[in-house]
BAFI-3210 file (N, C-alpha, C; in Angstrom, 3 decimals, decimal comma, padded with zeros to 6 digits):
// residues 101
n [1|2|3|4|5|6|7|8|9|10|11|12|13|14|15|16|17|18|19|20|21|22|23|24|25|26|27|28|29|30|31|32|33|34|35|36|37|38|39|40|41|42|43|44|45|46|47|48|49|50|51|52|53|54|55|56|57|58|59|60|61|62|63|64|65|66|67|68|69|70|71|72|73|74|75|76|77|78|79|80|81|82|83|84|85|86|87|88|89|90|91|92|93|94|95|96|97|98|99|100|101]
n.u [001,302|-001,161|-001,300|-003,609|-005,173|-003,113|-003,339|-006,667|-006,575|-004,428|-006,255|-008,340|-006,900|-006,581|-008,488|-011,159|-012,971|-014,984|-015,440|-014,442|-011,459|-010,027|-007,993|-007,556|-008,708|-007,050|-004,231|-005,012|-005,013|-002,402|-001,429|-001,956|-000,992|001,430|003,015|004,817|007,106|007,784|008,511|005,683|005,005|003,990|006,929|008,316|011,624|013,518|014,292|015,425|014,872|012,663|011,046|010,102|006,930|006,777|008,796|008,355|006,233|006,892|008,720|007,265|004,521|001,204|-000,399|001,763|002,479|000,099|000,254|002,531|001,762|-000,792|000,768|003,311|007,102|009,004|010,417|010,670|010,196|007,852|004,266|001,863|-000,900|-002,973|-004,116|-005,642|-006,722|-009,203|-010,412|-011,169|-010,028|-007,266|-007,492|-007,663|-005,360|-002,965|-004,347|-003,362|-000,339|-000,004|-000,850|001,390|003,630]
n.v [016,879|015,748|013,290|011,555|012,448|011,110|008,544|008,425|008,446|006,878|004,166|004,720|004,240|001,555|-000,056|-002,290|-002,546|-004,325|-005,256|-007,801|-007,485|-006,318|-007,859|-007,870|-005,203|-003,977|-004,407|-003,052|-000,342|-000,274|-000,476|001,672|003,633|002,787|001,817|003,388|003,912|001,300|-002,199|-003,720|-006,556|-010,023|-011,826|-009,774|-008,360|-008,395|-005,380|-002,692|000,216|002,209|-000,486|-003,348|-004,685|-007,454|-007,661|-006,404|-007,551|-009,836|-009,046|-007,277|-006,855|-006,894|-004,482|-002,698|-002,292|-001,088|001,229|002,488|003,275|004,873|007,146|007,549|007,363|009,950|012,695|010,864|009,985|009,501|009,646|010,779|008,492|008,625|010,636|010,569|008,008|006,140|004,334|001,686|001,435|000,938|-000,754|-002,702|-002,618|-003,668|-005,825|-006,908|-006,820|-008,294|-010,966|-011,247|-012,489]
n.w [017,050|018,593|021,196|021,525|019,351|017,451|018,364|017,097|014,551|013,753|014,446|013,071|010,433|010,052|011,057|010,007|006,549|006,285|004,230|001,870|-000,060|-003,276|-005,315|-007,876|-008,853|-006,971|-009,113|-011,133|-010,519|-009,429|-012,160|-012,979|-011,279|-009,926|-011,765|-012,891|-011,234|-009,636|-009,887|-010,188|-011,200|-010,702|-009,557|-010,292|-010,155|-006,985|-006,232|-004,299|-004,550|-006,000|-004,293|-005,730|-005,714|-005,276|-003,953|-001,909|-000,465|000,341|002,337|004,427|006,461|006,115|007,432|007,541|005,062|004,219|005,999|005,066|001,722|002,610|004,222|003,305|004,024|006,095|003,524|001,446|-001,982|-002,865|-003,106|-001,130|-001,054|000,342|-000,551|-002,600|-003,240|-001,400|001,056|000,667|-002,072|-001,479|000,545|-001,742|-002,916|-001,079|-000,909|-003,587|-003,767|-001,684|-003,055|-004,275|-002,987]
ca.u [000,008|-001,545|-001,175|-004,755|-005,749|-002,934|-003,669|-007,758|-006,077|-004,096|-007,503|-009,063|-006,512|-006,204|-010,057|-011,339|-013,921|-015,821|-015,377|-013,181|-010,653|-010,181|-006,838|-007,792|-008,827|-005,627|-003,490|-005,776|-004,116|-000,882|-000,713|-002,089|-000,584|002,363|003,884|006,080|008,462|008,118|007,862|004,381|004,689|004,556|008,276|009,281|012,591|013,616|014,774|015,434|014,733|012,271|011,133|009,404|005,753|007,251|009,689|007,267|004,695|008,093|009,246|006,650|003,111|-000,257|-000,420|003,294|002,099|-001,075|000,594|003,562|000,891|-000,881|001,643|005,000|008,197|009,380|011,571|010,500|009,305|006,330|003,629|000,604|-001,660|-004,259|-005,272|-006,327|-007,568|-010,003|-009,826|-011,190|-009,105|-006,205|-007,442|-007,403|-003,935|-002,527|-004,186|-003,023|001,036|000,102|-000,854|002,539|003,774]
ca.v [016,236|015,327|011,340|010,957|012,318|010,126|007,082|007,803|008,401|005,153|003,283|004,652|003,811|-000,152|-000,398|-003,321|-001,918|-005,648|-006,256|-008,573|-006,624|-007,022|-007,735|-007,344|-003,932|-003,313|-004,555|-002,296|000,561|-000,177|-000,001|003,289|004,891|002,372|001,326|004,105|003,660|000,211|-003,033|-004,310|-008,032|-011,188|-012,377|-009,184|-008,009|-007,986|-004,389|-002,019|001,274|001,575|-002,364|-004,220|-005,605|-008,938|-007,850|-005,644|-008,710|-010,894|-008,637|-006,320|-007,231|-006,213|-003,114|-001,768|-002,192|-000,198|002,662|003,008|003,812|005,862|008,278|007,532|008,194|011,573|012,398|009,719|010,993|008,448|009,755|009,948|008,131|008,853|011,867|010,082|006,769|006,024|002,957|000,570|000,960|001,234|-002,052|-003,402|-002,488|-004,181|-007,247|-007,482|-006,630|-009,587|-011,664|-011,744|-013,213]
ca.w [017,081|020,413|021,100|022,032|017,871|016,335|018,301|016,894|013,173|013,760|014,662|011,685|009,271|010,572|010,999|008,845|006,078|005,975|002,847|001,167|-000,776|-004,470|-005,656|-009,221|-008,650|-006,687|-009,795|-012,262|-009,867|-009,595|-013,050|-013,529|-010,293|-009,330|-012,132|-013,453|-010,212|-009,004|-010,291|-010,131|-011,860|-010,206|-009,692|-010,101|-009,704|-005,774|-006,752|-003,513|-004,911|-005,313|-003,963|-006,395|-004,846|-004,925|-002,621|-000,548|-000,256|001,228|003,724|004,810|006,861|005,669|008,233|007,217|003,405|004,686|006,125|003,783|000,819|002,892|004,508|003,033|004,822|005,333|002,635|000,610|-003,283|-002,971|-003,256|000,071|-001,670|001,114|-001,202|-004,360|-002,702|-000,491|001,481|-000,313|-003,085|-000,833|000,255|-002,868|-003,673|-000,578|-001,352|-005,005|-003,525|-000,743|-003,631|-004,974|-002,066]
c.u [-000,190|-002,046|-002,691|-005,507|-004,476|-002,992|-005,514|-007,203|-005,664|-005,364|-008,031|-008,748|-006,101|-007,337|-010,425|-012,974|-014,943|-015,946|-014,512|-012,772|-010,981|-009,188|-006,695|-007,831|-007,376|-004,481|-003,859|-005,077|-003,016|-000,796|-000,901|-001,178|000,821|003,441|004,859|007,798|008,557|007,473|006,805|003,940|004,759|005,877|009,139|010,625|013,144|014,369|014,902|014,636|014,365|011,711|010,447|008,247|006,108|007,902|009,424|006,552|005,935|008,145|008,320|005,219|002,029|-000,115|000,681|002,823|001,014|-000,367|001,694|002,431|000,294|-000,457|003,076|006,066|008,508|010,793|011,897|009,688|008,092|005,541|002,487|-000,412|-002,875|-005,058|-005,989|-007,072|-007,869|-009,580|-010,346|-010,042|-007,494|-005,780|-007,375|-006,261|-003,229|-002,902|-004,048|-001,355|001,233|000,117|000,628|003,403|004,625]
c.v [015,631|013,645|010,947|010,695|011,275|008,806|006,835|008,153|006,793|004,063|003,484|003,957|001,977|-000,989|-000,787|-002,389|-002,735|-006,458|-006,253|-007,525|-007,502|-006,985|-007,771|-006,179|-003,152|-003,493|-003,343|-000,821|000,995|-000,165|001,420|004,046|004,281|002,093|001,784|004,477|002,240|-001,027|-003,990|-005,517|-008,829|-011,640|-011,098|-008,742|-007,917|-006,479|-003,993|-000,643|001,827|000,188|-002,749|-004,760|-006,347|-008,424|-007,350|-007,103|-009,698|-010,448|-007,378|-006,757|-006,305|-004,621|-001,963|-001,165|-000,788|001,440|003,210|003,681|004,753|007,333|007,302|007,554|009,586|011,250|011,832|010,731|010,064|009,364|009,301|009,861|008,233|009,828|011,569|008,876|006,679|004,151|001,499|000,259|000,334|-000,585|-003,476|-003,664|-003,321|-005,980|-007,692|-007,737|-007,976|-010,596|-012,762|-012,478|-014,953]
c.w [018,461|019,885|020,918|020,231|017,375|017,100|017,500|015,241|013,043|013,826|013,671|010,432|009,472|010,790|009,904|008,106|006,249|005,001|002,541|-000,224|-002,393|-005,230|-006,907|-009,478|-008,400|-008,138|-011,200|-011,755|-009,719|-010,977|-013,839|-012,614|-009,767|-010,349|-012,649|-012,097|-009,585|-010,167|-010,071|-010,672|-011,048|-010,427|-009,930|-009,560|-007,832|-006,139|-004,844|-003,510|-005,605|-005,103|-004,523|-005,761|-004,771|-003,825|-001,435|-000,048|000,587|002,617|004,914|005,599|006,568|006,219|007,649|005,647|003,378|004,643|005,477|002,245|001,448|003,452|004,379|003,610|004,404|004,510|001,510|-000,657|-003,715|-002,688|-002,039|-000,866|-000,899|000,260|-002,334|-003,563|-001,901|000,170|001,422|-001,328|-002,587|000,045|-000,707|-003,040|-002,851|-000,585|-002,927|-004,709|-002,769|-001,210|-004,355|-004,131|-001,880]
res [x|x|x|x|x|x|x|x|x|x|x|x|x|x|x|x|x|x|x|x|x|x|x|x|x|x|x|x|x|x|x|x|x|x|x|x|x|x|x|x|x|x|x|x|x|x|x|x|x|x|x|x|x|x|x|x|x|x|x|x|x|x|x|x|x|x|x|x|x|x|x|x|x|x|x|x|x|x|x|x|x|x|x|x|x|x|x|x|x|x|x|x|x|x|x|x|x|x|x|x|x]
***
């Protein structure tokens, strides 16, 4: 990939929508699309593997949270959620994980 397209990918995916997220929404998500591999409760488990949102929302910053949901690590059996969610929702989800916090 030529630097010049993934630094304007990177700008896209970090570019604020304006509106305030909805971390209700995001929790309505994670439990349709997150919760059969991670734990998605408040206080959840600090698990590793995979990391519990509690323990994402500790050690991780908004942005990281961001682009981990949307392109995964390679290798990783997560799921790019870029293809099902748009980025609203996507904003949602990161502020329901930030919530737990």
């Amino acid at each position: 990939m030529k630097p010049a397209y993934a630094i304007a990918i990177a700008a896209g995916l970090f570019a604020s929508t304006g509106w305030a997220a909805d971390p209700q929404n995001g929790q309505a998500l994670a439990v349709d699309n997150c919760a059969r591999c991670h734990d998605i409760a408040p206080g959840g488990a600090a698990k590793l593997h995979p990391p519990s949102f509690a323990a994402i929302a500790g050690y991780r910053p908004e942005e990281q949270i961001l682009a981990r949901i949307m392109f995964p690590a390679l290798h990783s059996p997560m799921p790019a959620w870029s293809q099902w969610f748009d980025r609203d929702e996507v904003d949602d989800l990161v502020a329901y994980i930030q919530s737990l916090e």
